[in-house]
C-alpha positions in Angstrom: -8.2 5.8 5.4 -6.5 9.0 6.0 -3.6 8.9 8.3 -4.4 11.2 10.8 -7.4 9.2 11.5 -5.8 5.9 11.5 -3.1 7.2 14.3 -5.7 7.9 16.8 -7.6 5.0 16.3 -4.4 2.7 16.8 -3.8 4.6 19.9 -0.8 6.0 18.6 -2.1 9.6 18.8 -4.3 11.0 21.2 -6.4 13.5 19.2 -6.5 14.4 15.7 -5.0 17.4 15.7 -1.8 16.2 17.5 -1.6 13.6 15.2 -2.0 16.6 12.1 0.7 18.5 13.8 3.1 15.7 14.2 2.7 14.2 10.0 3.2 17.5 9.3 6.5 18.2 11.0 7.8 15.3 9.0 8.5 13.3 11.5 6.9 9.6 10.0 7.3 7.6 7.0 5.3 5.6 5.1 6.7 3.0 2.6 10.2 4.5 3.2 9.0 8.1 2.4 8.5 11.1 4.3 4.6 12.1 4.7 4.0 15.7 5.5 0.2 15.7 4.9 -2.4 14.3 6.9 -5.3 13.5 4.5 -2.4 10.7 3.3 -4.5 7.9 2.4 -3.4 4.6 3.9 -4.0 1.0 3.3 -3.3 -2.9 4.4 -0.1 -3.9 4.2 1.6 -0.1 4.7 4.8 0.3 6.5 4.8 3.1 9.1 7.8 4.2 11.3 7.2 6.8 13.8 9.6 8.3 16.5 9.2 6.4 19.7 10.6 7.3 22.7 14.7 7.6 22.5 14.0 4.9 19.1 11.5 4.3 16.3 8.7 2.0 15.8 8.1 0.2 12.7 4.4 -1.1 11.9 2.9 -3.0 9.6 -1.0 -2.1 9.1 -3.1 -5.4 8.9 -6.4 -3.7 9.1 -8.2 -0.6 9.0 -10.0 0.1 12.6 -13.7 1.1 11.8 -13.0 3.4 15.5 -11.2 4.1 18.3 -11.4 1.2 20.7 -9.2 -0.3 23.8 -5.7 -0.2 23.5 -6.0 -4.4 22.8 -8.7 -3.9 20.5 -6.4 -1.4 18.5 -2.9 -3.6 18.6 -4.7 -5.9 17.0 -4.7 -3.8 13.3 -0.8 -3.8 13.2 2.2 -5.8 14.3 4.9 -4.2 15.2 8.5 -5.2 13.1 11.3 -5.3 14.8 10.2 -5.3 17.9 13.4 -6.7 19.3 15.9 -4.0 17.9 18.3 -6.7 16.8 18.6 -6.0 13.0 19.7 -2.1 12.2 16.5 -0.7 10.1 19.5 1.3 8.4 23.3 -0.8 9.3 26.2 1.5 9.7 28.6 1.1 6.8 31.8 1.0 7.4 34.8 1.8 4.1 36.6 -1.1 4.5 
């Protein structure tokens, strides 16, 4: 499934074309890499991290959503890692 598609259909984006405009200002990984294209295909078991807010959100994909449905509906096709902010995704390093 292309990734555009699969951000409004978890709710994540509102429209398509916001979603276009915001994989294509760099701003997401996927598997730990930068995605700049939309039509990036993406499967089961991905790692996504978007900006969130003043943080990040990290999401595993569990499914692929066949459409846009309620925002319960659509939680349902990824968990969210992380959720807690406990563990650094990247710890500072200190030269000790």
């Amino acid at each position: 499934m292309r990734l555009d598609r699969l951000l409004v259909y978890l709710r994540l984006a509102r429209t398509r074309s916001r979603a276009c405009a915001f994989i294509e200002e760099g701003h997401i990984r996927l598997n730990g890499r930068h995605v700049r294209r939309a039509k990036e295909e993406i499967g089961i078991g991905d790692i996504l991290v978007l900006p969130w807010g003043d943080g990040v959100r990290i999401i595993e994909i569990l499914s692929l959503p066949d459409r846009r449905g309620p925002p319960g509906m659509a939680r349902s096709h990824y968990r969210e890692l992380d959720r807690s902010a406990q563990s650094a995704i990247a710890p500072n390093q200190t030269d000790d």
